[in-house]
C-alpha positions in Angstrom: 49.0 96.7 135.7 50.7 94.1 133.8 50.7 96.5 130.2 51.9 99.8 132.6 55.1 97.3 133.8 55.5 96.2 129.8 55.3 99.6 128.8 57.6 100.8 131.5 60.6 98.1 130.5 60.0 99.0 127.1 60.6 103.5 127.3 63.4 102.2 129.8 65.6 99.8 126.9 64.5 102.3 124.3 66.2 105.2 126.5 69.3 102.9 127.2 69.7 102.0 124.0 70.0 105.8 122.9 72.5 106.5 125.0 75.5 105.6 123.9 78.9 104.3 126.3 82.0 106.4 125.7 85.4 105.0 126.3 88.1 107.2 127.2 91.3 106.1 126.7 94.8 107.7 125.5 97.1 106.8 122.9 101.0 107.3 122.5 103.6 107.3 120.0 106.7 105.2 120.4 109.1 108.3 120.3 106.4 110.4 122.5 108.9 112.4 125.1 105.7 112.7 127.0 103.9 109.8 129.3 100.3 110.3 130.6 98.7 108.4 133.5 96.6 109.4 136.5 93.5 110.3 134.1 90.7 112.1 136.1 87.2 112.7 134.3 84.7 114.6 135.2 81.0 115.0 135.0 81.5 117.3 131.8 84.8 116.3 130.4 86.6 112.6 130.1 89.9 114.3 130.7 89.3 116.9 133.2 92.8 116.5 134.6 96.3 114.4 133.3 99.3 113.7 135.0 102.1 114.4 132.4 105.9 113.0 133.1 109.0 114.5 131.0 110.5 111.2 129.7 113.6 113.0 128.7 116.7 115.4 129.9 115.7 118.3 128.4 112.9 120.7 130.1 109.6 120.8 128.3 108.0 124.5 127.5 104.3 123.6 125.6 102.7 120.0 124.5 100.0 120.3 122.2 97.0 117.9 122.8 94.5 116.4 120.6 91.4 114.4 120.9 90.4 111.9 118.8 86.8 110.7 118.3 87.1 107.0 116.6 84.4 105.2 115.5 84.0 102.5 112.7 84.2 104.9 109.8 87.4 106.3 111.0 89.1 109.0 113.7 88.3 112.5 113.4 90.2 115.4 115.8 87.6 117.2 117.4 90.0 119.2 120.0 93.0 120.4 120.3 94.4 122.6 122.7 98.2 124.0 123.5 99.4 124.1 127.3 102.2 126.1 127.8 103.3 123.7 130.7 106.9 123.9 132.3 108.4 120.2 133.1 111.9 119.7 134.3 113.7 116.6 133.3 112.2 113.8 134.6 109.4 115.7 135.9 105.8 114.6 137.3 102.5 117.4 137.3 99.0 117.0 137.0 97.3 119.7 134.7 94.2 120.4 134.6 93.2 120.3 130.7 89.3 120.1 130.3 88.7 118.1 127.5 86.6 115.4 126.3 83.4 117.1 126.4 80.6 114.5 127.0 77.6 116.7 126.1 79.6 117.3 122.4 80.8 113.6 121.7 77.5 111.7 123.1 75.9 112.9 119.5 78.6 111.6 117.6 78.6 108.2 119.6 81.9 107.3 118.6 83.4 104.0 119.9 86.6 105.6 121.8 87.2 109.2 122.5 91.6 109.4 122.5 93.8 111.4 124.1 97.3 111.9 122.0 100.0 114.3 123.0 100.1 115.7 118.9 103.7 117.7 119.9 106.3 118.7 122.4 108.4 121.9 122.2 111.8 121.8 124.2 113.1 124.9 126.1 116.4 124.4 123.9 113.8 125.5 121.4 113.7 121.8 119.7 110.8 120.0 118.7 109.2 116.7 118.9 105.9 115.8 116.9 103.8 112.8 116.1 104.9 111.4 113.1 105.1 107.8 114.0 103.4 104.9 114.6 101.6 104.5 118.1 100.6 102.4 120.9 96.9 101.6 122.1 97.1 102.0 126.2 95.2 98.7 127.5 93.1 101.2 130.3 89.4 102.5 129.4 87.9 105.3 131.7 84.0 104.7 130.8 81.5 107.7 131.3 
């Protein structure tokens, strides 16, 4: 009985141990016309939906999205995806935007998985894009 139990806490840290924590979390530039909050995962995705506020006057036509898997040897993009989204200054929506897929990043066990708004195009057709340096937001979603 007492070899069955040992056994059993053994397969169970071995399983645990394969299975790695991911940590999702955004990131934004200081410029960033865009703010994100209200993050919503999902059994599948670790952004299934985002709350997005227009920081600005002008009215916002598409942001492009990336996520970033980071990990000790360095960040890779591993989606991107365009919304064509249509914020009014000053305006508050939550989008649905599916990404983060848990079943693809679990094999590549990176240490954060980061959501960055890449771009922002204006309906004044201006443009805003990620060229500076950025902030770390202090909140982790865990999946």
């Amino acid at each position: 009985m007492y070899v069955r139990l040992c056994f059993a806490v053994l397969i169970s840290a071995t399983v645990f141990a394969q299975s790695p924590r991911l940590h999702f979390t955004t990131r934004t530039h200081l410029r960033c016309p865009i703010s994100m909050s209200g993050i919503l995962p999902s059994k599948e995705f670790g952004f299934q939906s985002v709350v997005f506020h227009n920081d600005t006057g002008k009215p916002i036509d598409e942001l492009k999205l990336n996520v970033i898997a980071a990990s000790a040897t360095g960040e890779d993009v591993v989606e991107s995806i365009a919304l064509s989204v249509k914020l009014a200054p000053w305006q508050s929506k939550r989008i649905d935007v599916a990404l983060g897929r848990v079943q693809t990043l679990t094999p590549l066990q990176p240490a954060s998985v980061i959501l960055v708004v890449a771009s922002a195009d204006f309906s004044d057709r201006s443009h805003w894009a990620a060229e500076e340096p950025v902030i770390y937001d202090p909140v982790f979603f865990k999946k």
